[in-house]
Structures are given as structure tokens and as C-alpha cells.
C-alpha positions in Angstrom: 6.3 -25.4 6.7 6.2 -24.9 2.8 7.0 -21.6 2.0 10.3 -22.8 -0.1 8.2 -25.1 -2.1 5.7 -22.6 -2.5 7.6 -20.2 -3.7 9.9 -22.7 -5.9 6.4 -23.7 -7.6 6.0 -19.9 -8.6 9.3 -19.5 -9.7 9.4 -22.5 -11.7 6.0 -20.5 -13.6 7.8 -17.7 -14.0 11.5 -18.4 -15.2 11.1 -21.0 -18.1 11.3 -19.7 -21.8 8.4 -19.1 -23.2 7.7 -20.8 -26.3 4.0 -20.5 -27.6 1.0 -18.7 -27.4 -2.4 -19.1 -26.4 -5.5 -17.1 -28.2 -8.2 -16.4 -25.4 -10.7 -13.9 -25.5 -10.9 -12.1 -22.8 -13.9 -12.7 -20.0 -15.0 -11.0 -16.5 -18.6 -12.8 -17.0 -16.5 -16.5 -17.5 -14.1 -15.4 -14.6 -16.7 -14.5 -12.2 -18.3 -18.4 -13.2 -14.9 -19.7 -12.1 -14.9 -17.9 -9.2 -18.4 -18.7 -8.2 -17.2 -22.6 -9.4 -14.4 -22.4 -6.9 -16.1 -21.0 -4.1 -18.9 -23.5 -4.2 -16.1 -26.3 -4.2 -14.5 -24.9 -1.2 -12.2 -21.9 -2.3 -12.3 -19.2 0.5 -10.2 -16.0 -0.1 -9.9 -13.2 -2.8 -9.0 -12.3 -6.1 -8.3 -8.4 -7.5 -7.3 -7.7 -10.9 -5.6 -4.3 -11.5 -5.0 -3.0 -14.6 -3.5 0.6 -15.7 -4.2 1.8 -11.6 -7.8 1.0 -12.6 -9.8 -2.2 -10.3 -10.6 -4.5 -13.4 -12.3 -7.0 -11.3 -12.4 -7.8 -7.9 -14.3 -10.6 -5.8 -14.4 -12.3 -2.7 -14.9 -16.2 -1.5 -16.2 -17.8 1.0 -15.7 -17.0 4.4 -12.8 -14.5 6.5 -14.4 -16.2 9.6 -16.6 -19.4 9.0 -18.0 -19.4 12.7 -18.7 -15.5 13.0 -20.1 -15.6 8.9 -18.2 -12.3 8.3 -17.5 -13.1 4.4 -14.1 -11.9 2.6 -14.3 -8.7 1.1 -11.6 -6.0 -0.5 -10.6 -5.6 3.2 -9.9 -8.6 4.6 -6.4 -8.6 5.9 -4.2 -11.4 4.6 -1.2 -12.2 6.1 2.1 -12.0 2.8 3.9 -14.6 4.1 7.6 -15.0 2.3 6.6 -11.8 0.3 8.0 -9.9 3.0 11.6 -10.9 1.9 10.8 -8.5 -1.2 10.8 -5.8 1.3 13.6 -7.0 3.3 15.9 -7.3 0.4 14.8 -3.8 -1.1 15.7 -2.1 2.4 19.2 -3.6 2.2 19.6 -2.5 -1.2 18.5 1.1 0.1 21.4 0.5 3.2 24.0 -0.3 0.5 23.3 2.6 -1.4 23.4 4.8 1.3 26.9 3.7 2.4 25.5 1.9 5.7 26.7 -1.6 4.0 28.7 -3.7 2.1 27.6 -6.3 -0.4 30.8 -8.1 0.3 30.2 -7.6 4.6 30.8 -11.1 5.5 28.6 -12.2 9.4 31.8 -12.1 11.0 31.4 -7.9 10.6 28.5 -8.0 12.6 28.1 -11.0 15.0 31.1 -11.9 17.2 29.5 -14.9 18.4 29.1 -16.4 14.7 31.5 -19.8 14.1 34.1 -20.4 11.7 32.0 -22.2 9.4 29.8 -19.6 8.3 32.0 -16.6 9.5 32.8 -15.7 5.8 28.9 -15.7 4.8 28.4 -12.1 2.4 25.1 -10.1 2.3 25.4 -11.1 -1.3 24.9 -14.6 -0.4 22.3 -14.2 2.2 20.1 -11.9 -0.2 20.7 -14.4 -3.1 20.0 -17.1 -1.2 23.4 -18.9 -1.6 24.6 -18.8 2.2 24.1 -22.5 2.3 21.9 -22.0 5.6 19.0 -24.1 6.6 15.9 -23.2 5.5 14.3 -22.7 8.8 15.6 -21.9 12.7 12.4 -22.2 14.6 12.9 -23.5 18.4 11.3 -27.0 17.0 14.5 -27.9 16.3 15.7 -28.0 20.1 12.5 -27.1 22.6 9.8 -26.2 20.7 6.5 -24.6 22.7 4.1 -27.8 22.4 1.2 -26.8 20.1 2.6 -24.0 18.7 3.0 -23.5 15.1 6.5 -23.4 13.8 6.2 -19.6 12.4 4.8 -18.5 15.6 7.5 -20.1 18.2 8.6 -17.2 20.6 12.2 -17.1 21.1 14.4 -13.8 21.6 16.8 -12.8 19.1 19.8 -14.1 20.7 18.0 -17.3 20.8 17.4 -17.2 16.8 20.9 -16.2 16.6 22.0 -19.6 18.2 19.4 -21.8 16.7 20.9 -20.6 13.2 24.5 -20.2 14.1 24.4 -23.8 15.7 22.5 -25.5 12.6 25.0 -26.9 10.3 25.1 -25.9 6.6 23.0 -27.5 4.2 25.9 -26.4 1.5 29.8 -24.8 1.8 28.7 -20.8 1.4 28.2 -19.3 -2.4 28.2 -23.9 -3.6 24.8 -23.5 -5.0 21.0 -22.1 -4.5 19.2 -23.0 -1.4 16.1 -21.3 0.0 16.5 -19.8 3.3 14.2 -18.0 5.6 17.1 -17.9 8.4 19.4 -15.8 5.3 16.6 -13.5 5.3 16.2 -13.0 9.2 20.0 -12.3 9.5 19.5 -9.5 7.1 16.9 -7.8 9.0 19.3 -8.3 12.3 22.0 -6.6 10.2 19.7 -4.1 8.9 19.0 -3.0 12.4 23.2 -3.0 13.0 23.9 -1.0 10.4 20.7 1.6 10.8 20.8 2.2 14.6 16.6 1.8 13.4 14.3 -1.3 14.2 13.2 -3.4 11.6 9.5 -2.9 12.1 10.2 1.0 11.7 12.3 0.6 8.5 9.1 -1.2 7.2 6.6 1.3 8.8 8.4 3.6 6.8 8.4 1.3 3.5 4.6 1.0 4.3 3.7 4.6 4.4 5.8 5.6 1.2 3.8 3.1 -0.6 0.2 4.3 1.3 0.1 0.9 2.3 -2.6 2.0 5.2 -4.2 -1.1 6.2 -0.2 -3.1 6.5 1.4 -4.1 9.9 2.8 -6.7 11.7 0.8 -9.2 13.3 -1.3 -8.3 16.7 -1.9 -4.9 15.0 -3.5 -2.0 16.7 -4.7 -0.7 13.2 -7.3 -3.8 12.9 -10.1 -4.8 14.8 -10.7 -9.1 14.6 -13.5 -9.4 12.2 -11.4 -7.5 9.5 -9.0 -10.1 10.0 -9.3 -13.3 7.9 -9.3 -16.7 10.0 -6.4 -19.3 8.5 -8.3 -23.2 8.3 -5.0 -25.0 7.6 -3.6 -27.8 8.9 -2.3 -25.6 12.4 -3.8 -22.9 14.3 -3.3 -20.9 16.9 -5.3 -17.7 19.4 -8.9 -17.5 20.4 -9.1 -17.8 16.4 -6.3 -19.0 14.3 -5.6 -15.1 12.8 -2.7 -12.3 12.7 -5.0 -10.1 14.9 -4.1 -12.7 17.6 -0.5 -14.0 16.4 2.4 -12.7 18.5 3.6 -9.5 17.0 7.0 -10.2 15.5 7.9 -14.0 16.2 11.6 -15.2 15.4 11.2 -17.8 13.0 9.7 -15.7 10.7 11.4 -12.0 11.6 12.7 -10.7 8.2 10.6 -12.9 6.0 6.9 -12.8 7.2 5.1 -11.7 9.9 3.6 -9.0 7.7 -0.3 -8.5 6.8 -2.5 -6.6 4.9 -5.5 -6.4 2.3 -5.1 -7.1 -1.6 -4.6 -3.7 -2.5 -2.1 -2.6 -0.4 0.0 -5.4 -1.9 -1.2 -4.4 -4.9 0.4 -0.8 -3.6 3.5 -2.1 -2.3 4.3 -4.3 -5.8 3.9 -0.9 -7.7 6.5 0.9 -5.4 8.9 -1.6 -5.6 8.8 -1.3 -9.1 8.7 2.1 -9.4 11.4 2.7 -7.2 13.5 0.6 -9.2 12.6 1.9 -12.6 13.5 5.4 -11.2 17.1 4.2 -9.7 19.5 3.3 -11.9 21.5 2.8 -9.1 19.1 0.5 -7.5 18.1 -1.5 -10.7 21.9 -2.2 -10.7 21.9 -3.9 -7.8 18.8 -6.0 -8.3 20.5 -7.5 -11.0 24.1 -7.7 -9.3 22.4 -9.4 -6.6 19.8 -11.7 -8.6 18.0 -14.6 -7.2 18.3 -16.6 -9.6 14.5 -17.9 -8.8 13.5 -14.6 -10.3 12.0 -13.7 -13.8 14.3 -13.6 -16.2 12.1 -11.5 -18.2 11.6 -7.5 -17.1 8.1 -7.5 -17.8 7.0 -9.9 -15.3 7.1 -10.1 -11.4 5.9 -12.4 -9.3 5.9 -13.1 -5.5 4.1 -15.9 -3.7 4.2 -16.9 0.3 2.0 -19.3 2.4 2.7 -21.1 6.0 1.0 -24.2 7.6 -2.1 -21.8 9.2 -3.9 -21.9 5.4 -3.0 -18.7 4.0 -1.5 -18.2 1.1 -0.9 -14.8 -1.0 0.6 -14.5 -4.6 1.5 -11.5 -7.2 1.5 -11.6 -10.3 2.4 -8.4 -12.8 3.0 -7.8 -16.5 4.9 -4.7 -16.2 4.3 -3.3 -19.9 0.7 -4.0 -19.8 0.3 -2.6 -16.4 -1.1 -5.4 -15.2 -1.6 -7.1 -11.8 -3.0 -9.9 -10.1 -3.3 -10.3 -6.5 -4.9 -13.8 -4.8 -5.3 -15.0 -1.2 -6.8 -17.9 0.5 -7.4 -18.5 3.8 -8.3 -22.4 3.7 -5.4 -24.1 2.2 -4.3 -26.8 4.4 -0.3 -26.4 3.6 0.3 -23.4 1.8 -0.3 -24.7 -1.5 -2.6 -22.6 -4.0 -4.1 -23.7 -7.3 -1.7 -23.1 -9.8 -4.4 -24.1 -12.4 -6.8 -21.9 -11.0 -4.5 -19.0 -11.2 -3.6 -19.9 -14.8 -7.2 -19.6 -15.3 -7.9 -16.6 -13.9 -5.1 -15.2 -15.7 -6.3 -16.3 -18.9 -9.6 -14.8 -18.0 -8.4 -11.7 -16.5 -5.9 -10.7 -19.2 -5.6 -12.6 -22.2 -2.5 -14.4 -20.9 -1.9 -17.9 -20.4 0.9 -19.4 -17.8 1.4 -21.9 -20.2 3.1 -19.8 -22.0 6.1 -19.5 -20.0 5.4 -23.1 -18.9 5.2 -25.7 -21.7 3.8 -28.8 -20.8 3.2 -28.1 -16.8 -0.5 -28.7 -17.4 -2.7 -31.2 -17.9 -4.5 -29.7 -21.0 -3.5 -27.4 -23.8 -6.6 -26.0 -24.0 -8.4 -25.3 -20.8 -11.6 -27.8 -20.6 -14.7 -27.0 -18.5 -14.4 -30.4 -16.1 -12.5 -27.8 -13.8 -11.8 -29.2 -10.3 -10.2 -26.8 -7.5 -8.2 -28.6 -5.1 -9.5 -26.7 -2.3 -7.2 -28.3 0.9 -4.2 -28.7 -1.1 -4.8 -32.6 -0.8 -1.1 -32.8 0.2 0.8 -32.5 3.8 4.0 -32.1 1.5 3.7 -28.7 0.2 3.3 -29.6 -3.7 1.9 -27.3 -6.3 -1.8 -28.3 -6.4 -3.4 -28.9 -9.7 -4.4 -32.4 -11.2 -1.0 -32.6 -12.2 0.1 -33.2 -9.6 -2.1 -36.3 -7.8 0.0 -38.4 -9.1 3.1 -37.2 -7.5 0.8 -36.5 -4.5 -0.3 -39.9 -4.1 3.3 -41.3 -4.5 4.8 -39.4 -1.7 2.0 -39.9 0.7 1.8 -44.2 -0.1 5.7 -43.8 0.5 4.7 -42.1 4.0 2.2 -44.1 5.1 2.2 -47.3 3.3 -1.2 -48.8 4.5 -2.0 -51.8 2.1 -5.4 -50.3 0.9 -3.2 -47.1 -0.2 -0.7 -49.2 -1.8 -3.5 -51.3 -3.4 -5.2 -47.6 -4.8 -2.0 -46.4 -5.7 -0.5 -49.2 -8.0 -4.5 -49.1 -9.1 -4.9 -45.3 -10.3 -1.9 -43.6 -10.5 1.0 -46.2 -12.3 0.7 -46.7 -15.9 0.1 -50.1 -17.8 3.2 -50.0 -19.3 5.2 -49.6 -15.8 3.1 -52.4 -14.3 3.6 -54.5 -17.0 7.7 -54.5 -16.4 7.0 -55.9 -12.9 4.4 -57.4 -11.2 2.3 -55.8 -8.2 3.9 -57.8 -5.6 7.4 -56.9 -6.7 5.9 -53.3 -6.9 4.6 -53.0 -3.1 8.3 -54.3 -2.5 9.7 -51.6 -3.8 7.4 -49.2 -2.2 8.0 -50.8 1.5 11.7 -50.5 0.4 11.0 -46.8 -0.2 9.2 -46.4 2.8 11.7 -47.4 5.5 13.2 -44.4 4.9 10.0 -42.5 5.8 9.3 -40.1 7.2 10.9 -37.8 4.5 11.4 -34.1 4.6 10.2 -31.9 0.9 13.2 -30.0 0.4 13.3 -29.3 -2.9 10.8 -29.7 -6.3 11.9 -29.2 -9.9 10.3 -29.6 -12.9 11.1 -30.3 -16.5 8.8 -30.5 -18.9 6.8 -33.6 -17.6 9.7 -35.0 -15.4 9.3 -33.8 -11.9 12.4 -34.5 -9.6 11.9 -34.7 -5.7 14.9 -33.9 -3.6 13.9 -35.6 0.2 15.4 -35.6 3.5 14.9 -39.0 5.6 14.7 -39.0 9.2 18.8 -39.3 9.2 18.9 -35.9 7.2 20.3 -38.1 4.1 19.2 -37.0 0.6 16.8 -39.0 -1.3 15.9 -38.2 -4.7 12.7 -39.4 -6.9 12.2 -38.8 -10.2 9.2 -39.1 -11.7 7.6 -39.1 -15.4 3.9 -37.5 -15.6 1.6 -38.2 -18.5 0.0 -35.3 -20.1 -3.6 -37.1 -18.7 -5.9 -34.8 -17.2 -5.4 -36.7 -14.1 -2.2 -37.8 -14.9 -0.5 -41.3 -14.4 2.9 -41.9 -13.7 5.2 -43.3 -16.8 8.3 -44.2 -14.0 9.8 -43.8 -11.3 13.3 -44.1 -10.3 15.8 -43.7 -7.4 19.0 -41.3 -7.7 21.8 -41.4 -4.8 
């Protein structure tokens, strides 16, 4: 799965100071060439631009369902993926505020069958993502169903329960920042404790106050199939790999996913979470008592991204002040990983704003250049941000995987710089790579960027840490400047 490092990737856009400013015109005719670009390179899914509650520009790619030649359209149901933990999180906001719970509730409150080591675990934590829990508790880890995606595993809630409550932590409780889907499915569970209600009917009723008419969990009665985009990602699963046949509710992904809808209900739902904070003192006070600190820093923008294995992948974007919105889905990437160039792009396009803004030196070119190339299967199995800036780190990871002499031969070939090649020779470089690679098969766990060094935090196949760091060039396709080990 990938929905950390997708979401990590969006962060990353959204939480570094900005420092300069781009002067674009702005262009529906050159967006809709983009578009038209993209789709003809492969880009299936849907982009909607909203702007003061008015549609600014909407269009659909490709194809919902290749086989059937039903095209995507403002309908097409998406699934949200991790975007669903925005809802979570606001419904335990709502639950404190209406006395029903505690920020400082620990698990021991509501499970008596959680251990010792994570009895003291707060809300606070798990909404903040500082529990120090794993990032995932699907039945893979024990039994897993053969041929069943991850996400989609069925297991009962007591089951869940164990799988988490027997996985030990990744970091003592409240130590640090670590992405968790499992924190996010214990606060449903609790949300359910505390409400007497289920949380499917706690959403239903999030989904009708935001007119949200098209939104349900998967295997929805409210859709019929060919409204339902098909996922052509790197897993499937049904007589075609959709929601409309995913199991309604699955365990893995019960309080953060399981959720679709079209475009402009999220759309809908983005402006209701924001308007119900900007109405709520009260609330607003606890967004920012309870910050993740992956989140904006800035009050005028919001953001939300989530993706899974089955090639969807949906992202928000919003400048508050402007009244502003983007909304884009695919439904052909191969591992939940978008186009962050293309949605710079479309940005740019859409509303005069450019990502490198709040990102300086994440992309390949200052200004953008017309040799545009959409990445349109993610070329990576690792989850990374796709992008040209990325190859490089791309191509690293995989010759570190596989480490087949004609990919060590390309590698050392297109992606290390002179300078790096000239410190050492190639043989002493495939050395170092096969030295690498006996730790292989690695597990993403974390990517962070700065500036152009990008650092890789790895798990190996004996859950030990591995970090890579690694120096990009500012190249269109970049090279890399070095590489180096850190315990």
C-alpha cells in the first residue's frame, strides 16, 4: 500500500515556506491542451476546477471502464481513499465537543483487551498521528485471503482489534510523527463507543449535511456499475476491479477509506469542513490543539490526497481566500502515485498559482517547458511522488530491489553523475549496489525532502531501518549527485 507516502508527498507541497513567486497568465484553452496531452499519453480520470461555488473548468480522461468504453465524466464515482480520515477526525472533534469524549481518553477507557504497551495511547495521539502504531493491520500480516488486496481483506472487528493490539509499536506513544491508518480505525471504533451510533451512520449523516448525494461506502445501493470508475493498478479485485463490487466496509481500511463518490461531492464535503470550522470557534480550537503536523501551516490552503494499490488516486486542493478548489482523480495509476507536476501544471493553469511556490526547488524546471511527459503508471512499485524528479530516485530503489546486471549496467549509465563515477570506478560501484541489495526486499516507510536532498527511510526484510540519502540535480531528468548510507 502507499497511502502514507502519498499523502507525505502532498504534505511535503503544502507545508514548506513559501519563498517566491511565479507570473502566469492564466489559461483554460492551454489547460484543456494539457489535458488532452495527458490523456493521449495514458492519463485516465478527472479534473474539476471550482472557483467562488462557480464550475471554472471541468474535464474528463480516458476511460471509467476500458472494456465496457463508458468514458469518465462529472459522475464517475471515485473512491477518496485516506481522505476519509478528514471526516473521521472532524466527527471526533464534534464527539469532544459534545461531551461524548476526552482528548486525553487513553485505549485503556474503551478496550479492556488492549496491552500494557499501548494502554496509555490518547485520542490526541491517534488523531495526530503520534500513537506510535503501525501503519497498517490488514490480515496479510498473519493469514491473509490469497489474492485479495490488502485494503479489501475481510476480517471482523475483533479480529482488527487483535491484528493492531498484537503489532508492536513502531515508536514509544506521543516519541514522534508516524502515519497510521490502524490510529484512524481505532477512532472510528471509539466513535461508535462513545455514540451508541455506527460509524457508517455518523458519516451518512456528515454526507447529507454536506449534500454529498452521490457518497457511500463501497457495494453501494445508490450506484449502478457503469457509473462506477474501474481501478487499472497494480491489484484488482470483483467481476471488475471497482467500489460497486468491493466489500462494503473492510477492516483494514474502516475509519480511513472505504468511502466514494464523484468530484463534486468532494468538492461539497471540502467546503463543509471548512465552513463548519470557520463558523466554530470552538471547533477551530481544536483543529489546531490537535494539529497534524503534516498539515498546512498556512490558513489559506487545504489539501487532502489518498490512493491504494487498485489505481485510484484522489487529491484536494483549496486556496481558502480566493475561493478556490481543485479536485483530481485517476483511475490508472499503478501504486497510488499521481503526477505532482501535472498538478502543478494544472494549478498554474487553472489559477494563476504555482506549487513551486511553497516548494522551492522540488521541480525540475523553474519555468514550466513544453517537453511535458505524464508518468501515467507511476513507473514505481514503491509509492514515490511521480514526476521526472523523481526517476532517478525511482530507478535507484528498484536496481537496489532487483539488481539484474542490465539494470545495474542502465543505472550506473543514466542516472549517476560524472562527478560520482569518477570517485569510484563501476565495478566498485555494482559492489556497493549488491551490498545494498542483500538487504532487499525493503519496505517505503517514510520520504522527505529538502530542497534537492531526498532522504529514504526503509524497512529490510528483518524490519531494521535503512536510510538513503540522496542528492538530485535540478536536470530535467535529473541525475543523482550521491548517495549515502545512514544507520
Amino acid at each position: 500500500m502507499t497511502k502514507t507516502v502519498l499523502l507525505t508527498a502532498i504534505s511535503l507541497f503544502l507545508t514548506t515556506t513559501c519563498q517566491q513567486k511565479t507570473q502566469v497568465v492564466r489559461s483554460l484553452a492551454e489547460l484543456d491542451k494539457l489535458l488532452i496531452s495527458a490523456e493521449e499519453q495514458g492519463l485516465s480520470g478527472s479534473v474539476l476546477l471550482m472557483e467562488k461555488d462557480t464550475l471554472l473548468y471541468y474535464r474528463g480522461l480516458g476511460f471509467a471502464d476500458i472494456e465496457d468504453q463508458v468514458r469518465n465524466n462529472r459522475n464517475t464515482i471515485y473512491p477518496f481513499g485516506s481522505i476519509v480520515k478528514d471526516y473521521t477526525k472532524v466527527l471526533i472533534f464534534q464527539a469532544i465537543l459534545a461531551g461524548q469524549l476526552e482528548g486525553k481518553q487513553t485505549l485503556s477507557h474503551f478496550f479492556s483487551e488492549v496491552p500494557k504497551d499501548k494502554a496509555s495511547i490518547t485520542i490526541a495521539q491517534l488523531v495526530q498521528h503520534r500513537a506510535g502504531l503501525a501503519a497498517y493491520h490488514d490480515p496479510g500480516l498473519e493469514k491473509g485471503e490469497p489474492n485479495v488486496p490488502a485494503d479489501l481483506q475481510q476480517m471482523t472487528k475483533e479480529e482488527a482489534l487483535r491484528v493492531i493490539f498484537s503489532t508492536p509499536l513502531k515508536l514509544a506513544p506521543g516519541e514522534d510523527y508516524r502515519y497510521s491508518n490502524s490510529g484512524y480505525t481505532l477512532l472510528a471504533l471509539i466513535l461508535e463507543k462513545a455514540t451508541s451510533k455506527s460509524f457508517e451512520s455518523l458519516c451518512h449523516e456528515l454526507f447529507q449535511a454536506a449534500q454529498m448525494e452521490q457518497t457511500d461506502f463501497y457495494d453501494s445501493p445508490k450506484w449502478d456499475a457503469q457509473m462506477v470508475a474501474v481501478g487499472y493498478g497494480s491489484s484488482a479485485l470483483g467481476i471488475k476491479n471497482s467500489p460497486y463490487f468491493w466489500p462494503r466496509n473492510p477492516m483494514p481500511i474502516f475509519g480511513n477509506g472505504g468511502v466514494a463518490g464523484s468530484l463534486g461531492d468532494l468538492y461539497r464535503s471540502t467546503k463543509y469542513l471548512h465552513d463548519l470550522r470557520s463558523n466554530n470557534p470552538q471547533l477551530e480550537a481544536l483543529y489546531q490543539q490537535y494539529r497534524d503536523e503534516q498539515e498546512p501551516p498556512s490558513s489559506n490552503l487545504v489539501g487532502s490526497a489518498g490512493g491504494n494499490d487498485l489505481g485510484f488516486v484522489a487529491v484536494t486542493f483549496g486556496r481558502l481566500k480566493e475561493e478556490q478548489y481543485m479536485l483530481f482523480a485517476s483511475n490508472n495509476s499503478q501504486d497510488g502515485v499521481e503526477d505532482i507536476d501535472l498538478l502543478r501544471r494544472i494549478l498554474l493553469l487553472g489559477f494563476e498559482f504555482d506549487l513551486a511556490e511553497v516548494v522551492p526547488g522540488a521541480f525540475a524546471e523553474d519555468e514550466l517547458q513544453s517537453d511535458y511527459e505524464y508518468i501515467a503508471k507511476g513507473d514505481s512499485h514503491w509509492g514515490l511522488p511521480g514526476g521526472k524528479r523523481w526517476l532517478s530516485v525511482e530507478a535507484f530503489l528498484n536496481t537496489i530491489q532487483e539488481l539484474h546486471p542490465e539494470q545495474v549496467e542502465g543505472f550506473l549509465s543514466e542516472h549517476i553523475t560524472k562527478t560520482l563515477l569518477e570517485k569510484n570506478t563501476k565495478k566498485e560501484h555494482q559492489q556497493l549496489l549488491e551490498s545494498w541489495h542483500k538487504g532487499a526486499p525493503f519496505e517505503l516507510e517514510t520520504v522527505l525532502v529538502d530542497n534537492e536532498e531526498v532522504t529514504l527511510g526503509l524497512l529490510d526484510t528483518e524490519e531494521k531501518s535503512v536510510t538513503f540519502v540522496l542528492s538530485l540535480s535540478q536536470a530535467s531528468k535529473p541525475l543523482i549527485n550521491a548517495i549515502k548510507l545512514n544507520p
